[in-house]
GUTOR-457671 format. One record per residue (C-alpha): x, y, z; residue number from 1; chain. Coordinates in steps of 0.001 Angstrom, whole numbers. Last residue first. Layout:
<recs>
east | north | up | seq | mol
X | Y | Z | NUM | A
...
</recs>
This chain:
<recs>
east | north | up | seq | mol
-1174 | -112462 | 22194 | 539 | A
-4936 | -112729 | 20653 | 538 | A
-5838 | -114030 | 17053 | 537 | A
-9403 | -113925 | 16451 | 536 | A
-11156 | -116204 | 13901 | 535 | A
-9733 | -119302 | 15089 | 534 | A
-13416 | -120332 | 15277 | 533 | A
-15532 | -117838 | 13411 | 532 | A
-16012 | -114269 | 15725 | 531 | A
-13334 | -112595 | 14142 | 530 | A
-14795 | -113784 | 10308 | 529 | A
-18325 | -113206 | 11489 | 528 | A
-16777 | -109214 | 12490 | 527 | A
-15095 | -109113 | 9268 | 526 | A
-17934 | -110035 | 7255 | 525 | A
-19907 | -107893 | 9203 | 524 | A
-17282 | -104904 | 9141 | 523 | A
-17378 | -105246 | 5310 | 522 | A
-20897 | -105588 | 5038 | 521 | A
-21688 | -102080 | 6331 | 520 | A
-18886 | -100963 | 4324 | 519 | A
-20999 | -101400 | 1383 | 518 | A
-21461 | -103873 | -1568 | 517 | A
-18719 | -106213 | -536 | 516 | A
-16402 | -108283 | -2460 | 515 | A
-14379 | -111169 | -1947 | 514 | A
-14844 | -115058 | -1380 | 513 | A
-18812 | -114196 | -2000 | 512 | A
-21037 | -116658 | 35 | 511 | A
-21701 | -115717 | 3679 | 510 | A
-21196 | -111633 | 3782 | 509 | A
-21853 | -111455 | 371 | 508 | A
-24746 | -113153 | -73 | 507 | A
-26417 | -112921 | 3197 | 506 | A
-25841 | -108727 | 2028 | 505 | A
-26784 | -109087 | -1356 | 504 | A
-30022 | -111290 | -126 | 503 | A
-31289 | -108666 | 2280 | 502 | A
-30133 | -105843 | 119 | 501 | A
-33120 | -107207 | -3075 | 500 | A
-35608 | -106425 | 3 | 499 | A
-35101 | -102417 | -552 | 498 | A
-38189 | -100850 | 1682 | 497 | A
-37470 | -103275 | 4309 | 496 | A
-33844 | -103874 | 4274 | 495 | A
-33240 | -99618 | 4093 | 494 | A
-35603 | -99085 | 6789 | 493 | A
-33931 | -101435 | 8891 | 492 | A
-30416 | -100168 | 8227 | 491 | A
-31325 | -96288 | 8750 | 490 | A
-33640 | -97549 | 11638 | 489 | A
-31010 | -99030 | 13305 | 488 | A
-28072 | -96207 | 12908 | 487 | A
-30523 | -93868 | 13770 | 486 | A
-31600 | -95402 | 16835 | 485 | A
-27381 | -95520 | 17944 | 484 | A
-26732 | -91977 | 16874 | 483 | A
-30001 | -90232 | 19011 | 482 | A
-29205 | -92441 | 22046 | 481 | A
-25538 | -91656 | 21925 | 480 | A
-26567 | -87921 | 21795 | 479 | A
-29175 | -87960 | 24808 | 478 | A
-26502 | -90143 | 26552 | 477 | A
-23682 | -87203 | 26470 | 476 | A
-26073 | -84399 | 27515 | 475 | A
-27422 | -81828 | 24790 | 474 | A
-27005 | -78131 | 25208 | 473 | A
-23517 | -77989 | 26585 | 472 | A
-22099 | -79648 | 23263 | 471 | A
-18736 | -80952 | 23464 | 470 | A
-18891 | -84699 | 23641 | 469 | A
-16704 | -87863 | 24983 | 468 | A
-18834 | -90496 | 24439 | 467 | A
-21367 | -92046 | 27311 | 466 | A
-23768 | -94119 | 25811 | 465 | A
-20870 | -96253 | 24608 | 464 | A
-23060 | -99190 | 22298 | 463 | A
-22085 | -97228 | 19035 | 462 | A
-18379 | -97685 | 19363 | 461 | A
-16188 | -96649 | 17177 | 460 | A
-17285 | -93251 | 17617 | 459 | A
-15863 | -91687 | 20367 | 458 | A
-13999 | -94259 | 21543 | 457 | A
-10467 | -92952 | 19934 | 456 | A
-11155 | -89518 | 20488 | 455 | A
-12139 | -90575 | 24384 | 454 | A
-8499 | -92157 | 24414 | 453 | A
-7199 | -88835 | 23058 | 452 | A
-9331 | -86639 | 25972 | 451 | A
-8144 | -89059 | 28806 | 450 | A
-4477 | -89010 | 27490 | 449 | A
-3511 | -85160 | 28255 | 448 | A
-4711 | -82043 | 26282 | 447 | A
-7768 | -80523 | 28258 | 446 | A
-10838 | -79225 | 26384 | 445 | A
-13294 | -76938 | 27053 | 444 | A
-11066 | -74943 | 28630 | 443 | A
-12072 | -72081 | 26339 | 442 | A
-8845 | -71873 | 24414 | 441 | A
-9162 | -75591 | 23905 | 440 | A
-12508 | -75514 | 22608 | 439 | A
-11875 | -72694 | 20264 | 438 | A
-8731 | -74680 | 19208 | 437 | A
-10584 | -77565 | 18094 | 436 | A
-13415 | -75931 | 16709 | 435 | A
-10913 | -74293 | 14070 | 434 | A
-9258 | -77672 | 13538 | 433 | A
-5826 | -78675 | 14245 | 432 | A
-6434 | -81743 | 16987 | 431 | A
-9772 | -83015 | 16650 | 430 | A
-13126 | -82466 | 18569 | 429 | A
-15225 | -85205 | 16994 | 428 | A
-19042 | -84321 | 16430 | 427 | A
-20972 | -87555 | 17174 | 426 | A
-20956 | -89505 | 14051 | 425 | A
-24480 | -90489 | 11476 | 424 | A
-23849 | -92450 | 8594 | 423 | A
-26387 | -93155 | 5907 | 422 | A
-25619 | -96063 | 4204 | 421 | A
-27563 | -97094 | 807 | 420 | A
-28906 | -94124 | -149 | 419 | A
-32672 | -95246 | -1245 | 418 | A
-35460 | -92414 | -1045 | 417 | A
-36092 | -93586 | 1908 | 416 | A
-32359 | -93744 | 3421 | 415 | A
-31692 | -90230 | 2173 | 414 | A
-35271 | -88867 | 4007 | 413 | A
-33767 | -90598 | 7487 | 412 | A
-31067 | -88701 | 6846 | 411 | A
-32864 | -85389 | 6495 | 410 | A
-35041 | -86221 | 9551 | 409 | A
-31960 | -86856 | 11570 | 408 | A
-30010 | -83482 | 10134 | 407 | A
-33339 | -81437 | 11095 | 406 | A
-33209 | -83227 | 14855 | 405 | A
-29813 | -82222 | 15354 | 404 | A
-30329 | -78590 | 14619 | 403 | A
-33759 | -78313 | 16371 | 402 | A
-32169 | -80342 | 19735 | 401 | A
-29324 | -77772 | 19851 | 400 | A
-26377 | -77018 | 17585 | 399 | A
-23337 | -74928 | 18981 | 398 | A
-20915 | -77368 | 20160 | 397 | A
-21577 | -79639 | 16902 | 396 | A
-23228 | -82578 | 18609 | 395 | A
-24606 | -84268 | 15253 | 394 | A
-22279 | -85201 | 12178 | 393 | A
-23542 | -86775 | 8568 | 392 | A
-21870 | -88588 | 6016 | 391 | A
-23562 | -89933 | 2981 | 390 | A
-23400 | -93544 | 1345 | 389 | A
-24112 | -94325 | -1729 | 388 | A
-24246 | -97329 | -4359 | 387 | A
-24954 | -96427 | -8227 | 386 | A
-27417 | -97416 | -9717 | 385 | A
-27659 | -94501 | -12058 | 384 | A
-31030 | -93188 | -10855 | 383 | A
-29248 | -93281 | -7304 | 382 | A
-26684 | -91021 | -8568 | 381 | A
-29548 | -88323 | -9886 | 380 | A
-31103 | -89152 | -6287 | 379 | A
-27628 | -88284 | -4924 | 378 | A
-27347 | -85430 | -6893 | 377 | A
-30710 | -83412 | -6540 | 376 | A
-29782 | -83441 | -2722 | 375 | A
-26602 | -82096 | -3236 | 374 | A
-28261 | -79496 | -4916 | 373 | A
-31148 | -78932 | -2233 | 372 | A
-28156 | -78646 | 194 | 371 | A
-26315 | -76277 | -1416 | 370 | A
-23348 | -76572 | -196 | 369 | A
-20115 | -74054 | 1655 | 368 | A
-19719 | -75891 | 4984 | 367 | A
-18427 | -73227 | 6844 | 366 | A
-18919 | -75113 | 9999 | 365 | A
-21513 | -72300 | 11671 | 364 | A
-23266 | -72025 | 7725 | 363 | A
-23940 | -75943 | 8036 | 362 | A
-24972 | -75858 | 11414 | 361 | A
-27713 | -73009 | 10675 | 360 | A
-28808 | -74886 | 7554 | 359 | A
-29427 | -78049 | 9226 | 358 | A
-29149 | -81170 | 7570 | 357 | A
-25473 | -81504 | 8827 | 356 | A
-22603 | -83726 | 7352 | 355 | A
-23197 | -82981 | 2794 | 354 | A
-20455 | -85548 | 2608 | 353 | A
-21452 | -87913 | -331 | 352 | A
-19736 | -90928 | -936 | 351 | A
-19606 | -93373 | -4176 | 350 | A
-18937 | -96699 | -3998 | 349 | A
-19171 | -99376 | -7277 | 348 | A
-17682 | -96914 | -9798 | 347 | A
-17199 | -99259 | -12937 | 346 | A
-16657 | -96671 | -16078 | 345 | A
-20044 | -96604 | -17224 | 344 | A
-21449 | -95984 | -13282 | 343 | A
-19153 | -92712 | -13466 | 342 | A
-19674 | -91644 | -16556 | 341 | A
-23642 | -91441 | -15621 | 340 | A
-22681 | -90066 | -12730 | 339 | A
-20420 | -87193 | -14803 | 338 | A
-23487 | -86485 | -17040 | 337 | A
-26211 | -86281 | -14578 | 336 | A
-24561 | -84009 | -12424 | 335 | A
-21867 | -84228 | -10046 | 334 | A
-19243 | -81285 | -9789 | 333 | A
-20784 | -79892 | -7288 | 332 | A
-21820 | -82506 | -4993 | 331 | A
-18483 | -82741 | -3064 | 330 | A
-16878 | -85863 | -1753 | 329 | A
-16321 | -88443 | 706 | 328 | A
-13835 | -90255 | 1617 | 327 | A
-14739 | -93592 | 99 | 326 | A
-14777 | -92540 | -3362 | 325 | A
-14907 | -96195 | -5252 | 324 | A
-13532 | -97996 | -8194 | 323 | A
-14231 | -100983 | -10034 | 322 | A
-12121 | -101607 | -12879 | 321 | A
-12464 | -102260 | -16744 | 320 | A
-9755 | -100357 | -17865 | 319 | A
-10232 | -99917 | -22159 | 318 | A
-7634 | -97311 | -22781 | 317 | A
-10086 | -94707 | -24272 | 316 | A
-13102 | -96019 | -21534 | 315 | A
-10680 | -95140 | -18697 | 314 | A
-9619 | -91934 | -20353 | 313 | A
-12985 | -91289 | -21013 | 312 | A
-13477 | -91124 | -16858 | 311 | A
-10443 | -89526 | -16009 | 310 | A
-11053 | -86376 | -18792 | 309 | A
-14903 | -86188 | -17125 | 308 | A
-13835 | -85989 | -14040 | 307 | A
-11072 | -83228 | -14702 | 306 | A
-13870 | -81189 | -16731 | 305 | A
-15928 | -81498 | -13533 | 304 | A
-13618 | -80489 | -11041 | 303 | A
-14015 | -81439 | -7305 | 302 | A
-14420 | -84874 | -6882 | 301 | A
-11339 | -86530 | -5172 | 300 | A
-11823 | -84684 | -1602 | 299 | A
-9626 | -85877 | 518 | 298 | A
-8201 | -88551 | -1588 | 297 | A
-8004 | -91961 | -525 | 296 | A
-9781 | -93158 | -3776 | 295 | A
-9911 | -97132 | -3093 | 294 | A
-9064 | -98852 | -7310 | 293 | A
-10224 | -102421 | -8226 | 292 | A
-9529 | -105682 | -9415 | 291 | A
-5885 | -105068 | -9422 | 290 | A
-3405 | -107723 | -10991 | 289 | A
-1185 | -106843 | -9508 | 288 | A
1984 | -106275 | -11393 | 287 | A
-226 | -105585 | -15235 | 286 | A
-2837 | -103799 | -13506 | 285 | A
-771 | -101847 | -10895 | 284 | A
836 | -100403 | -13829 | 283 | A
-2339 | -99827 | -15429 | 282 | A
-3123 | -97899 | -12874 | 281 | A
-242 | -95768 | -12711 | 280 | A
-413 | -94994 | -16133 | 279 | A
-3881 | -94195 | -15830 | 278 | A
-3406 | -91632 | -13040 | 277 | A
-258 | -89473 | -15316 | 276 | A
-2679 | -89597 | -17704 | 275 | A
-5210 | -87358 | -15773 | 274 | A
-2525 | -84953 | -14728 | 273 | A
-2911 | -84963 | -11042 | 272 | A
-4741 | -82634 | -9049 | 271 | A
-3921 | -79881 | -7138 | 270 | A
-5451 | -78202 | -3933 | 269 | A
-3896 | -75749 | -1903 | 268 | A
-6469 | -75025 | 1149 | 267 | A
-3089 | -75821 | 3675 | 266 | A
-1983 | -79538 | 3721 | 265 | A
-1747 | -80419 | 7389 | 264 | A
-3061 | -77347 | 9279 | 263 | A
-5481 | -76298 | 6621 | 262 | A
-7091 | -80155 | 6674 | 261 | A
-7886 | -80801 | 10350 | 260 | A
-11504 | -80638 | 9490 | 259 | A
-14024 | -79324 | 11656 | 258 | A
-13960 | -76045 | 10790 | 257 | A
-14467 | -76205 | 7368 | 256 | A
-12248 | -74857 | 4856 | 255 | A
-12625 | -75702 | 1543 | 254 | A
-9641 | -75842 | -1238 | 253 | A
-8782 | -79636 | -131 | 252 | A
-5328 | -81115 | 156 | 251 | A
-3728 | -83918 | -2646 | 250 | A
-5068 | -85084 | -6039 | 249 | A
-5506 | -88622 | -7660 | 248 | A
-4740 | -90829 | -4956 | 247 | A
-4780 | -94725 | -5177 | 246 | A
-5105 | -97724 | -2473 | 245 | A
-5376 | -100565 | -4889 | 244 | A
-8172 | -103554 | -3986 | 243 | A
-7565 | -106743 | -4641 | 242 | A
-10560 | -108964 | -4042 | 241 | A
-13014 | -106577 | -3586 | 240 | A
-14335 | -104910 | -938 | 239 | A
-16018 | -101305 | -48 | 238 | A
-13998 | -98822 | 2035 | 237 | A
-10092 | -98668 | 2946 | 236 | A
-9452 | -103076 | 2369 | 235 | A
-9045 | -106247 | 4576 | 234 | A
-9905 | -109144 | 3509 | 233 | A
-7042 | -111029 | 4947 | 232 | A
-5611 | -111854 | 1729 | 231 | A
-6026 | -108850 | 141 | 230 | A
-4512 | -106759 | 2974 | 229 | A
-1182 | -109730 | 3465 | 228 | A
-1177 | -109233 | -512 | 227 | A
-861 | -105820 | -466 | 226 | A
2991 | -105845 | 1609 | 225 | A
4133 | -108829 | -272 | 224 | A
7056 | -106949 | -1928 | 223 | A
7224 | -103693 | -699 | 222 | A
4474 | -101209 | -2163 | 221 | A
6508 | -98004 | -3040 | 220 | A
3733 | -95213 | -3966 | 219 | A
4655 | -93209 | -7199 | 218 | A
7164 | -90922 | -7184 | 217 | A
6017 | -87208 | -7052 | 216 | A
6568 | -85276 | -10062 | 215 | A
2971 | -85469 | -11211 | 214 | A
2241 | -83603 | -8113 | 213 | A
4121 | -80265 | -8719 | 212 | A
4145 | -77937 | -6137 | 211 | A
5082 | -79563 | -3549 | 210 | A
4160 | -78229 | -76 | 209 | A
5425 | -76035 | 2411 | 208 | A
3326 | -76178 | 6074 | 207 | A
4117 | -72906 | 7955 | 206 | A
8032 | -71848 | 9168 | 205 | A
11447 | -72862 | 10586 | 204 | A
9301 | -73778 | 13609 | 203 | A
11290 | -73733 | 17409 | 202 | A
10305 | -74545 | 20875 | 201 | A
12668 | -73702 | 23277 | 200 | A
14203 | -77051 | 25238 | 199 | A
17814 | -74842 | 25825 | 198 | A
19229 | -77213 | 23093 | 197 | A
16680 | -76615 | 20941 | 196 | A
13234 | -78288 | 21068 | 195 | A
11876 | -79171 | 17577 | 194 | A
10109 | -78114 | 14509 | 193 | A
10109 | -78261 | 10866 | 192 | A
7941 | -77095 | 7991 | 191 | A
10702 | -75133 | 6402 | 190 | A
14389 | -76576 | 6085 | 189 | A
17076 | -73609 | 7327 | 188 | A
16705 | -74602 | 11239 | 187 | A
18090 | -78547 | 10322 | 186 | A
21662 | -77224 | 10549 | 185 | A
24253 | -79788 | 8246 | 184 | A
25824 | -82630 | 10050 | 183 | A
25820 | -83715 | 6087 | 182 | A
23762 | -86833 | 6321 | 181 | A
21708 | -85273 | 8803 | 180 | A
21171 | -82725 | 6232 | 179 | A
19957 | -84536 | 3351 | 178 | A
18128 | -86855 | 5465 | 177 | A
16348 | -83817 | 6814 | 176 | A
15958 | -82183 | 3280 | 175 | A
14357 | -85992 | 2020 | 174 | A
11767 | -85835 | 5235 | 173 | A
10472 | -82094 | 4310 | 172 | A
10041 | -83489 | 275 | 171 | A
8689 | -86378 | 1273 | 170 | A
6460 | -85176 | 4554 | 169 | A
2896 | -82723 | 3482 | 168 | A
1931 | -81174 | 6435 | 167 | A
4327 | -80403 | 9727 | 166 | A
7638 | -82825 | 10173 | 165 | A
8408 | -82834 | 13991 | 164 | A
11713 | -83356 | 15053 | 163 | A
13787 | -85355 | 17836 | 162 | A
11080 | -87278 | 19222 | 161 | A
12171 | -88834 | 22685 | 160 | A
11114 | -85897 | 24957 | 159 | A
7402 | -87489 | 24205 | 158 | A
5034 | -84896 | 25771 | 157 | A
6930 | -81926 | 25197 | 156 | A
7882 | -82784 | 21550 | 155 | A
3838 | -83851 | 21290 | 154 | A
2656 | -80408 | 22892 | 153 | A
4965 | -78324 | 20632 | 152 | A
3995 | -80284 | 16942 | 151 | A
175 | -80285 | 17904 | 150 | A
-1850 | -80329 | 14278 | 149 | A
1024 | -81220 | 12341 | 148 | A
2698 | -83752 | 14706 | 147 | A
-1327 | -85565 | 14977 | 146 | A
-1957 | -85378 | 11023 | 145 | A
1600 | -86775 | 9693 | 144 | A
4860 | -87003 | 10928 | 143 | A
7643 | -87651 | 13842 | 142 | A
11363 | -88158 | 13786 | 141 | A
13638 | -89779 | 15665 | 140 | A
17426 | -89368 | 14788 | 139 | A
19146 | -92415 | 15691 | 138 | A
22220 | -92151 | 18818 | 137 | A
20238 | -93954 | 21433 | 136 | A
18528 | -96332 | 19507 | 135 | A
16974 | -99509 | 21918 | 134 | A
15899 | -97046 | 24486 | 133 | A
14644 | -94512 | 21610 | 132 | A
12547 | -97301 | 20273 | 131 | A
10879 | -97927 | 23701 | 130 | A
10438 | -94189 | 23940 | 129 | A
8275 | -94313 | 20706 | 128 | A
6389 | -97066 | 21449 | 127 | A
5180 | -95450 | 24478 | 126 | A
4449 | -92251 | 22755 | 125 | A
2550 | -94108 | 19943 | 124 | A
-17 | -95348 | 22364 | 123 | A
-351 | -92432 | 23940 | 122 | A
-924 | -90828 | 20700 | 121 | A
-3809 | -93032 | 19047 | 120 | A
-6807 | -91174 | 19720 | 119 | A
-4424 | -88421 | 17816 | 118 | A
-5116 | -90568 | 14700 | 117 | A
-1838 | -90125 | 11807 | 116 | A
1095 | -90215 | 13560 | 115 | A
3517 | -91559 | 10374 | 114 | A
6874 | -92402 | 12733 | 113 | A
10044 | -91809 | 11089 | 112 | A
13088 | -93492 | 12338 | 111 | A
16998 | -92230 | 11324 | 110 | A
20008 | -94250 | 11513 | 109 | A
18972 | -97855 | 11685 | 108 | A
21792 | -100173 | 11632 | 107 | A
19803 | -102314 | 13745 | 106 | A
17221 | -102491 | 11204 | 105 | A
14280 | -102383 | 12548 | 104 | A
12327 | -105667 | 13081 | 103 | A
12996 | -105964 | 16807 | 102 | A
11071 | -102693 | 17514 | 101 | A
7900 | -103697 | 15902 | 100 | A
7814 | -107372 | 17977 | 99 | A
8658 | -105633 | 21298 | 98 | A
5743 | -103172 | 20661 | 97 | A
3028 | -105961 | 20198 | 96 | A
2213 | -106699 | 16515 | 95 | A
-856 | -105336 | 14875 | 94 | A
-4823 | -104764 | 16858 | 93 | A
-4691 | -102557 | 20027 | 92 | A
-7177 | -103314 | 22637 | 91 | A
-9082 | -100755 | 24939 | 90 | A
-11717 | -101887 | 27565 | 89 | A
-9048 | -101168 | 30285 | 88 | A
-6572 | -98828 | 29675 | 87 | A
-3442 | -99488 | 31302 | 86 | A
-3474 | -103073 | 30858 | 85 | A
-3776 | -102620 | 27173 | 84 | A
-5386 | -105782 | 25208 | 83 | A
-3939 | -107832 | 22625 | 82 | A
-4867 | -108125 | 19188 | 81 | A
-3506 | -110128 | 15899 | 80 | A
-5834 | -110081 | 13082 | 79 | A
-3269 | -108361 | 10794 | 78 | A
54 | -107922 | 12887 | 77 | A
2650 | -107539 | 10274 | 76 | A
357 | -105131 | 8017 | 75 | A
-975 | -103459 | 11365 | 74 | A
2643 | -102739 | 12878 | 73 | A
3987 | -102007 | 9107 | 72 | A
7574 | -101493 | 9428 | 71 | A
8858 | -99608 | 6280 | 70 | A
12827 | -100157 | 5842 | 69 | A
14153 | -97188 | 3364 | 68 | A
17671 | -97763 | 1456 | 67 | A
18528 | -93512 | 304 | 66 | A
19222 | -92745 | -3054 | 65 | A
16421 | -89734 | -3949 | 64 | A
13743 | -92562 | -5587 | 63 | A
14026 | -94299 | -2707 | 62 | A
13532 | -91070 | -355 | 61 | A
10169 | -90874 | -2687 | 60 | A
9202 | -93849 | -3102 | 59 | A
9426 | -94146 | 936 | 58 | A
6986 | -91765 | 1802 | 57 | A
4754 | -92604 | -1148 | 56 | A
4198 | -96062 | 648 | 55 | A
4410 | -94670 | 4142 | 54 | A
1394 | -92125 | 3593 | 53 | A
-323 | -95297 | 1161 | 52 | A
-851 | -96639 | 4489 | 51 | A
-2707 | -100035 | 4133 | 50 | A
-6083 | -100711 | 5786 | 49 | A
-6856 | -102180 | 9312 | 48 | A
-10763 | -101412 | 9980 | 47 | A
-11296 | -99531 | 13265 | 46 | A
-15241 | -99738 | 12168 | 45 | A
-16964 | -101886 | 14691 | 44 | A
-15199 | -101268 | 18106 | 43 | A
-16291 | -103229 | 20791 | 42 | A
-12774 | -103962 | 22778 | 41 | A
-12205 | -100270 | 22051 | 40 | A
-9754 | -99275 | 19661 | 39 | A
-6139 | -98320 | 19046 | 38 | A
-4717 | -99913 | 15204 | 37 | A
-837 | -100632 | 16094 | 36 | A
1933 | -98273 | 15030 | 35 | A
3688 | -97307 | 11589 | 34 | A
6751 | -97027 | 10627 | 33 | A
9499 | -96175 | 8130 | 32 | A
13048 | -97371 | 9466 | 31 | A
15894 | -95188 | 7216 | 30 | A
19948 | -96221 | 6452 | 29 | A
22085 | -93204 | 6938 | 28 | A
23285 | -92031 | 3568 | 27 | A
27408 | -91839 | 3578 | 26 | A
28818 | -91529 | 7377 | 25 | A
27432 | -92648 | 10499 | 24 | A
26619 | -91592 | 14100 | 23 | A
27145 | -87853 | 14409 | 22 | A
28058 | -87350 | 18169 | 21 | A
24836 | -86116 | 20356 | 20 | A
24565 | -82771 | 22062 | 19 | A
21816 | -81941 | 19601 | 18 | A
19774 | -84901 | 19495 | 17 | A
18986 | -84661 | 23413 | 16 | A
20076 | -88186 | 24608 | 15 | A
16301 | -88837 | 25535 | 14 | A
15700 | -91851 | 27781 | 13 | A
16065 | -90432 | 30837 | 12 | A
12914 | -88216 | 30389 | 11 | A
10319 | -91183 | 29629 | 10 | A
8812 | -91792 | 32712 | 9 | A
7209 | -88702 | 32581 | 8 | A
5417 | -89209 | 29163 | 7 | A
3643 | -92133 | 31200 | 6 | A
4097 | -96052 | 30977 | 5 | A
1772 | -98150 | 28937 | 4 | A
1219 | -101747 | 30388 | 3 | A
826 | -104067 | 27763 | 2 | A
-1145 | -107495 | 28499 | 1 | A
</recs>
C-alpha cells in the first residue's frame, strides 16, 4: 500500500536549480522515465503498451553523444499492481516508486519524465519528489502531453521539476543537455519553461518543432525492452505475436476542440518519406522478427497519394505484415482503391473517428466530415473485409438528449451494418483543449487531484455510474447508463447478427498463443489471463 503525499509536502525538497553548483563536467549521464499505469481497481482498457515517446527520445540524444538510461515503470513492472492508500479503488500497475528510483543511475545528472495522461499527475508528482530527495543536485525535467498542456500549474504544483519541455521533446531535450553541459542560460532555447529564481513563471516561446522528419533517429528499443510486451501479451491495439510500435507522420492539420493536439504539436503535419518507413520496417524485420506493425500516429491516414506510395511499396519489396490504425483516422482519403490496398497489403485493424452522429455536435467540435462520406467508407472497408472499429463521444457540454441520442442510433446503425467495435466515451475534459479551457475559465472545472483522478476513471470503467462529466443538461448516471447499454447491445448485436465472431473470439481468447481480432478480445484475454491462477501479480 502507497500512500501519496501532497504537492505541499514537497517544498523542502527542491534545491531551486538555479542557486545550485554545477554538478559534473563532460556530457552528464541521462535517466529516461516513465511512471506506473493509474487506474481503477475495475478498469478494462488501461492496457500497458510500450512508449515509442522514450524510444525516439533517447535515439535521438544517443545519436547526439550523450549515454541515455530509459526506466520503464510499466515495462519493469508488467502484471505487477498494488493499490494506493490514498485513493481508494485506484491501483497502479509497474514497479512501486522505491523500485523505479533505485534503478537510476546514481550518477544520474539530468531526469526526464514523459507525462503523458494528466489522470496520472498526482501520481507522477509523488514520484517525482521522491526522485528529487534521492538527487539533489540533477536537473529534473518534465515532458510530453500533461507539461505541454499545463507547464505553470505543474512547476507550481511539483516545486521539484526544474523545466518543462512544451510539444515535440528531442530536439528541445538535446539544447538543454547542450546547455547544462555548458552552465550555459536555458532562457535562449524555445519551448521551455520554468520558475526563475524569484518563482516567476517564464516561456522562451510556443511549441517549435522539427522540420524535417526523415532526419529524426529512429526509435532506440533497449535490448529486451519488446520482448517483456510480446511476451506478456501486451500490445497498443489488436494482437499479434510481435507487434512493432511505428509512426509514419507526426501532429494533425485539424483542430478540434477536444483534442489536446495544437498545444503539443501545433496543426503542422508532415509525413515521412515513404521509403524512409520501409527501411525501418524491414529493419525491425530482419532484428525482430516483427509479425506486425501498431500505427501510433495521430492521424496516419490523411493523404491519398502518400497511402497509396506506402502501400505498393509494401507489395514492391514483398513485406508480408499485418498492420493496424489504432488511433483513429480520417475518411477522406479512403475510397475503394486505397481499402482495397489496404486489405492486399495485410491491414488487420482499421479505425474510424467520425465521434458524434449529430451534425450540431460535430460543427460545435469543429469536426470538419462528411458524415454520409465517412459513412460510404466504412461499408466500402467492410466490403473489403477488413476489421473496424469507430470512435464515438457523448456528454459534449453543449449536446442534449437529441444530440446524444442521434450519435447512439448512428452507432447502433455501424454495428448492423457490421463494424466490428463501436466505441462509445463520455466526453473527457482534458488539459490543452479548447473545451478545456472554456470549462476552466467558467469554473467549471477546478485544477487539483479530484478532477485528474476523475480523468483517470472516467472511462475506464464502464460499471462507475457516476463519472466525472460536464454537461448541465444530462446528469452523471443518465450518461453512464446511456454508455454502458450501448456498449452491450453494440457487442450483442454484433454476436448475433455475425455468429462466425462467436467462434473467433472463443478462439482467440482460449486457443490462439497470440493474436486478437479486436481490442475487445485483447482486454478479455488479458482480463482471463489476470483472473487465471497466478494471473495477477500484487506487491
Amino acid at each position: 500500500m502507497i500512500n501519496i503525499a501532497s504537492a505541499n509536502d514537497q517544498s523542502e525538497l527542491n534545491p531551486h536549480y538555479f542557486s545550485r553548483e554545477p554538478l559534473f563536467k563532460g556530457r552528464p549521464k541521462v535517466a529516461l522515465v516513465r511512471g506506473p499505469i493509474v487506474s481503477t481497481q475495475n478498469a478494462l482498457n488501461n492496457e500497458a503498451t510500450p512508449s515509442i515517446a522514450l524510444a525516439y527520445l533517447a535515439g535521438f540524444i544517443k545519436d547526439k553523444g550523450y549515454e541515455c538510461q530509459i526506466i520503464d515503470a510499466i515495462s519493469e513492472g508488467l502484471n505487477h499492481y498494488w493499490d494506493l492508500k490514498s485513493r481508494p479503488g485506484f491501483i497502479c500497475h509497474g514497479l512501486d516508486f522505491e523500485q523505479i528510483v533505485n534503478l537510476i543511475d546514481p550518477d544520474t545528472e539530468l531526469i526526464c519524465f514523459a507525462i503523458m495522461f494528466s489522470g496520472e499527475w498526482p501520481v507522477i508528482r509523488y514520484l517525482i519528489a521522491l526522485v528529487r530527495s534521492r538527487f539533489p543536485r540533477a536537473l529534473i525535467v518534465g515532458g510530453g502531453e500533461h507539461i505541454s498542456a499545463l507547464p505553470e500549474f505543474t512547476l507550481k504544483d511539483s516545486l521539484s521539476i526544474d523545466i518543462c519541455i512544451k510539444g515535440e521533446g528531442e530536439q528541445v531535450l538535446f539544447e538543454v543537455l547542450e546547455s547544462f553541459k555548458d552552465n550555459k542560460d536555458f532562457s535562449k532555447i524555445g519551448g521551455l519553461a520554468y520558475l526563475d529564481e524569484g518563482d516567476n513563471f517564464i516561456e522562451t516561446s510556443g511549441v517549435t518543432r522539427i522540420r524535417d522528419v526523415n532526419s529524426i533517429p529512429w526509435p532506440y528499443w533497449p535490448e529486451g525492452y519488446l520482448e517483456k510486451f510480446w511476451d506478456s501479451g501486451k500490445s497498443y491495439g489488436v494482437q499479434s505475436e510481435r507487434d512493432m510500435p511505428i509512426m509514419a507522420s507526426r501532429g494533425c492539420p485539424y483542430q478540434c476542440t477536444f483534442c489536446s493536439n495544437p498545444l503539443m504539436w501545433t496543426t503542422r503535419y508532415i509525413l515521412r518519406d515513404p521509403d524512409d518507413l520501409i527501411r525501418e520496417i524491414e529493419f525491425y524485420i530482419k532484428k525482430y522478427k516483427i509479425t506486425a506493425l501498431q500505427f501510433y500516429d495521430l492521424t496516419a491516414i490523411t493523404k491519398r497519394d502518400w497511402t497509396i506510395e506506402y502501400c505498393n511499396k509494401l507489395i514492391e519489396k514483398g513485406i508480408q505484415l499485418k498492420w493496424s490504425l489504432p488511433s483513429g483516422t480520417r475518411s477522406e482519403a479512403l475510397d475503394e482503391e486505397v481499402l482495397s490496398l489496404l486489405y492486399k497489403t495485410g491491414c488487420n485493424y482499421l479505425v474510424y473517428a467520425p465521434e458524434s452522429g449529430s451534425k450540431n455536435t460535430l460543427k460545435k467540435i469543429k469536426k470538419r466530415i462528411d458524415l454520409k462520406r465517412l459513412t460510404t467508407s466504412v461499408l466500402s472497408a467492410k466490403k473489403q473485409k477488413l476489421i473496424l472499429r469507430t470512435n464515438l463521444i457523448i456528454g459534449f457540454p453543449h449536446e442534449k438528449r437529441k444530440d446524444i441520442f442521434s450519435t447512439i442510433i448512428y452507432g447502433l446503425y455501424l454495428a448492423i451494418r457490421g463494424v466490428d467495435e463501436v466505441t462509445i466515451n463520455i466526453f473527457s475534459p482534458y488539459p490543452g483543449t479548447e473545451i478545456f479551457s472554456e470549462l476552466l475559465q467558467r469554473g467549471d472545472i477546478v485544477l487539483g487531484d479530484d478532477y485528474f483522478y476523475g480523468l483517470t476513471s472516467l472511462n475506464s470503467e464502464f460499471s462507475n455510474l457516476k463519472p466525472m462529466t460536464c454537461n448541465k443538461h444530462i446528469g452523471k448516471t443518465e450518461l453512464a447508463f446511456y454508455r454502458l447499454a450501448f456498449l452491450l447491445t453494440n457487442y450483442l448485436l454484433g454476436y448475433i447478427i455475425y455468429p462466425s465472431r462467436i467462434v473467433r473470439t472463443v478462439k482467440n481468447i482460449y486457443l490462439s498463443t497470440g493474436d486478437s481480432a479486436t481490442v475487445f478480445e485483447h482486454r478479455l484475454k488479458d482480463l482471463f489471463k489476470r483472473s487465471s491462477p497466478g494471473g495477477l501479480d500484487k506487491f
